[in-house]
N, C-alpha and C positions, 0 to 999 in steps of 0.2 A: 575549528578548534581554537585559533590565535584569537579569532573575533570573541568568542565566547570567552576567553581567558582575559581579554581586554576589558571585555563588557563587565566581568565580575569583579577586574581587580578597582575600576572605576566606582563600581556599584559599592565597595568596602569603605572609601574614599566618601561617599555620599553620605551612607549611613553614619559614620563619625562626625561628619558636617551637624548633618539632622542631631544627630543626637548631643552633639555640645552646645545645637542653639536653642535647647531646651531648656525652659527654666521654670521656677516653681516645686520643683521636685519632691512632694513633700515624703512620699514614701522613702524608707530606710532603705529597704531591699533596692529599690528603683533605682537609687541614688549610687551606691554600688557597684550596680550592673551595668550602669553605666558610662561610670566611671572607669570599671574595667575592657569597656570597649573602645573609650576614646583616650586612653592613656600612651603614651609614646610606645610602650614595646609590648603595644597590645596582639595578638597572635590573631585578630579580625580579618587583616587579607588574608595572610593562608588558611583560616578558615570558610571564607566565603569563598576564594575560588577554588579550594580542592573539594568541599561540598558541591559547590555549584556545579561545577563541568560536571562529577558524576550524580548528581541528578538528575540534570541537564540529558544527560544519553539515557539512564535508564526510561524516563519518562518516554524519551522522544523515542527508543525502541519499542516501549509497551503501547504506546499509540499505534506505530505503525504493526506492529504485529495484530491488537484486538483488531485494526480497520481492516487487515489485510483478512484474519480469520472469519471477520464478521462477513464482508464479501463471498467466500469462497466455500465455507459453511452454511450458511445463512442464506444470503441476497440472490447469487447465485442458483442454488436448489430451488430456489421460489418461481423464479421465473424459466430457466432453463427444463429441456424437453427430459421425457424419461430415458427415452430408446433412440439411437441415431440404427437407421437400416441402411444398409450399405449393399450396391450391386444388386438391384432391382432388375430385371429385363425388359426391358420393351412389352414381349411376351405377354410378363406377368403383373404389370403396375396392375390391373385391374382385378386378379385376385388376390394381389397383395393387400389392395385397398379395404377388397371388401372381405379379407378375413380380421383387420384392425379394425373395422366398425361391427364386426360382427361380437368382437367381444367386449367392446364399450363402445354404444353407441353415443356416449358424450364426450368421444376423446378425440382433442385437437392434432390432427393429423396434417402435417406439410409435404408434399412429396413434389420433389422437382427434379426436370430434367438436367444431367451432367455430361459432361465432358472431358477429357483430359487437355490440356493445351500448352504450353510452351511459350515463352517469349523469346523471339530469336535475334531481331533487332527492333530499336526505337527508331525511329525515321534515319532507316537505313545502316545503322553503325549497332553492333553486337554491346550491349547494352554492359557486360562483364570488362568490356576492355575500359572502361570510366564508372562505373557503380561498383563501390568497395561492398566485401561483405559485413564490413563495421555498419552497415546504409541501414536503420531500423525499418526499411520496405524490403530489403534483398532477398526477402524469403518469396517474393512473387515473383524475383527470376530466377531463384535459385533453382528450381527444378521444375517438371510440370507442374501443374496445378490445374485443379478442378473448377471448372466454369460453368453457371448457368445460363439461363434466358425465360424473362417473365415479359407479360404485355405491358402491365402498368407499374409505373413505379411504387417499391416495396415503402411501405411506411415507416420500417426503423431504418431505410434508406435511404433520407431526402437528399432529394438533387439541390447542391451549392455552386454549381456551376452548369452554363450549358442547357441544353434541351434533352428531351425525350426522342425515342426513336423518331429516323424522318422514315416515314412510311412511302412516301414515294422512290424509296430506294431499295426494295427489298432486296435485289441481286447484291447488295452492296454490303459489309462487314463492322458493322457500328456495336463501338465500345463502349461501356461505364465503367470509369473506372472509380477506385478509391480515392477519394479524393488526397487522404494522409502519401499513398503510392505516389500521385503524381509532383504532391509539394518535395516530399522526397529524392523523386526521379527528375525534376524540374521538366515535369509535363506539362504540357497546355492542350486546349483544344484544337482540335484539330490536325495534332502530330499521331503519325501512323503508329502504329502499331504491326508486324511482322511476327505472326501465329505458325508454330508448325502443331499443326492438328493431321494425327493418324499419318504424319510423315508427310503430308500435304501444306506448304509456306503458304498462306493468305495475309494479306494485308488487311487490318481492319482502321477505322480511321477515332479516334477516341471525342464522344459526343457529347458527353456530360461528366460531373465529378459527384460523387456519394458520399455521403458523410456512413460510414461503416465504423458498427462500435458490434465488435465481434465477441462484448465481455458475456452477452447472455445464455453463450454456447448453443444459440438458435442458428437455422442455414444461411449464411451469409457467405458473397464469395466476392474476390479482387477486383476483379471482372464480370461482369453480365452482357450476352451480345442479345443484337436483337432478334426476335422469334421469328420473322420472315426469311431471313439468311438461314441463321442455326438449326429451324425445323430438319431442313434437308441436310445435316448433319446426323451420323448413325449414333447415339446415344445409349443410354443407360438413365436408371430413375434415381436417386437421394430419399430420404424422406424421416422426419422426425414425427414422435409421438407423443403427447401427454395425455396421460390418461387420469380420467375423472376417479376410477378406481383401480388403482395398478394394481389389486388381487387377480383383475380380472384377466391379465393379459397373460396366455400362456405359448411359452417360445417354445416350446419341445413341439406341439402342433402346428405353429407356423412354420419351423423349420421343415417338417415333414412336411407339411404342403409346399413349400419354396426350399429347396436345399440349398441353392445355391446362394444364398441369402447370408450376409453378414452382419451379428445385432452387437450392437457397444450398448452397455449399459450408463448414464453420465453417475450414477451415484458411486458406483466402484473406484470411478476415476477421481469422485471427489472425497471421497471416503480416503483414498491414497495419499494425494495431496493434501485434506486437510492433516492426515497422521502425520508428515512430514513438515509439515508448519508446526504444530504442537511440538516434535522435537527441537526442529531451528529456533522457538518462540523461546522453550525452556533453555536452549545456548545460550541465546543475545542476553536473556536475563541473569544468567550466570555470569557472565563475561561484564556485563552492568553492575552487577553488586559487586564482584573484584574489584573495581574502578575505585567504588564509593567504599569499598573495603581499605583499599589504599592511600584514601582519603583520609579516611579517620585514623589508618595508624599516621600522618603526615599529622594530622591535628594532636595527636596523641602526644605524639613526639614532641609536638612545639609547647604542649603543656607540661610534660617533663623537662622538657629544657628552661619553664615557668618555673618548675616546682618551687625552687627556693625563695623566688617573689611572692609568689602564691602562699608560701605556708608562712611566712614573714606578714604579709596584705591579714592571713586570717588571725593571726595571733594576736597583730592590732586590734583586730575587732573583737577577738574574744576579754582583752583586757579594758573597750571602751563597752563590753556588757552584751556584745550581741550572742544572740543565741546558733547553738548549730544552726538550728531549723531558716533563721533569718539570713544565714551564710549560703546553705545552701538553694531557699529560694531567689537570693539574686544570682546565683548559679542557671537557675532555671529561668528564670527573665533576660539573662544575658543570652542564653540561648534561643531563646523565643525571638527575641530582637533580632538576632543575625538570623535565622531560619526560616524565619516570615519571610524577610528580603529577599533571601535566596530564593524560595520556590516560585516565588511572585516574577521574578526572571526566568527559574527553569521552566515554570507554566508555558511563560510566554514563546522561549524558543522553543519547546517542548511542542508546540501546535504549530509554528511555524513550519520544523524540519522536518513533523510527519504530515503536515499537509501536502509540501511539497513534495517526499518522496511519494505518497499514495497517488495522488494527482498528476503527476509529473512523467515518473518513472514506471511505477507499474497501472498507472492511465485508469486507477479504479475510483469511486466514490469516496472523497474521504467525511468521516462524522464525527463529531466530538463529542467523547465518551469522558464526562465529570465524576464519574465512581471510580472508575483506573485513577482516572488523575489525585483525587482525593483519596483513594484507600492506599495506594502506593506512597504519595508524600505523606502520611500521617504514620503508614509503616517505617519510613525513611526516619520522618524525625525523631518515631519513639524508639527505635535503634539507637541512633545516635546519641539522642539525649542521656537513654542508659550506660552506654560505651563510657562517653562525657563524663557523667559524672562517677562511674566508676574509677576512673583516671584519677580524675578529683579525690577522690573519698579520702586518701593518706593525708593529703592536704587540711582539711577537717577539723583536722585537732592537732592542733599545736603546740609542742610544748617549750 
């Protein structure tokens, strides 16, 4: 907020520079409007910086809301699975399987073995007495969690550290972990791990690090052990579906063939979340225009406390022949001049503070979207520019 307040009151400071080492000026109106912004008790800073900041937020709000709905709406749906199944049987993976392909034979089907497991200690010491839950990994000690095991390494999983199962150890408990988990937990290769799986403590030993981006809502987990160990573990199956033609999938029948079967649909849950973005998006934007509301009565105010300059400045001009029309176009040039300045800053921090919160904070794609930005600053100034010269208009004619 200070930097931003600094940056504009500087930037008001600039624009008077620029605009007094101009010369040549042959236009009337030009001359003017110019004159009205580099004058000693010109009302330019506190117009540029109570503009500024609140355009400054509303822009950088409406970025990060369209990037965030575009994501979660949009990006999201496209790649994410239709149906997550949950509590498979051992029993039943294989007429689970083959009643999903029975009704699209073109749908991409994942189904993998799970686990429940626990982390009880990191080499040795109970990992809660030193990992706060402020720790943006604590959710992978927080309580059990669900773990798989594949042969080869998953492709949206690349290994950044470390090797691949060592197969000559199959008796033996080898970990993948996340790799964000371990920078976190300040893990390394090699340090133990201490699993209570089914009430049974195993030690496993941690062999490689994952680059895990769990945004596609595909099966992805913290942990993966290796399949020569975990086989001989009693399990349960996972399994996601996308289907080529979701008409075709019908859950009243598979449930009747698998009762004990649990189906999340992903669209309900994003259908949810995105209604509650749409509400939060229409706050931030309300709470944004009160800001640049506040603004203008601040500008408002500082051109009332003008007013007697102002009507004194017009009355000059109307006695050396100027026309309203000529009055009120340097009205509108002075405002263009300070306005242009301003967005050309709000832009800029406006793409900074939502790249970084999209990137940063909720770890999504961020993209720049130039019709937000344009349709909102051009909403903004012709706002303003009305309020402005409404303010103005008594001013006008002088008598």
């Amino acid at each position: 907020f200070f930097i931003c307040l600094i940056v504009f009151f500087l930037l008001s400071k600039i624009v008077v520079f620029f605009l007094k080492s101009l010369k040549n000026r042959s236009n009337i109106s030009l001359k003017v409007s110019v004159k009205n912004i580099t004058q000693t008790k010109s009302i330019t800073p506190i117009t540029i910086m109570s503009l500024g900041l609140g355009v400054t937020l509303l822009l950088t709000l409406a970025m990060v809301g369209t990037n965030f709905k575009r994501e979660v709406a949009k990006t999201i749906p496209d790649i994410a699975p239709d149906y997550f199944f949950i509590g498979i049987q051992n029993t039943d993976r294989e007429i689970f399987e083959q009643s999903i392909k029975s009704m699209d034979e073109e749908v991409n089907l994942e189904i993998v073995p799970i686990v429940s497991s626990g982390i009880v200690k990191i080499n040795g010491v109970d990992p809660r007495t030193y990992i706060t839950p402020d720790n943006d990994s604590y959710w992978v000690i927080g309580n059990d969690r669900r773990s798989s095991w594949v042969d080869e390494v998953p492709s949206d999983n690349p290994i950044v550290a470390g090797k691949w199962w060592d197969l000559s150890k199959p008796e033996k408990l080898q970990i993948s972990l996340d790799a964000k988990a371990a920078k976190d937990f300040n893990v390394k290769l090699g340090d133990i791990f201490t699993l209570n799986i089914y009430g049974r403590e195993i030690d496993g030993e941690i062999t490689s690090l994952r680059e895990v981006d769990y945004r596609d809502l595909s099966i992805n987990f913290a942990m993966l052990f290796n399949p020569d160990f975990a086989n001989t573990i009693p399990h349960e199956y996972l399994a996601t579906a996308k289907f080529n033609d979701l008409q075709k999938f019908k859950e009243t029948k598979l449930l009747n063939d698998l009762p004990s079967l649990s189906i999340i649909k992903i669209s309900d849950y994003l259908n949810k979340v995105t209604d509650i973005l749409n509400k939060v998006f229409i706050a931030v934007i309300l709470i944004s225009a009160v800001t640049i509301i506040i603004g203008l009565i601040v500008i408002s105010s500082a051109i009332m406390v003008q007013g007697k300059v102002k009507e004194f400045q017009n009355l000059v001009f109307k006695i050396l022949g100027f026309s309203k029309k000529e009055i009120i176009f340097s009205s509108i040039i002075e405002f263009i001049l300070i306005f242009f300045s301003v967005i050309l800053i709000a832009v800029l921090f406006a793409v900074i503070g939502s790249y970084y919160v999209i990137e940063n904070i909720f770890e999504l794609v961020w993209q720049f979207d130039l019709q937000v930005l344009l349709s909102l600053s051009l909403g903004i100034g012709l706002v303003t520019l009305i309020l402005i010269m409404l303010t103005n208009l008594k001013y006008l004619s002088p008598k």
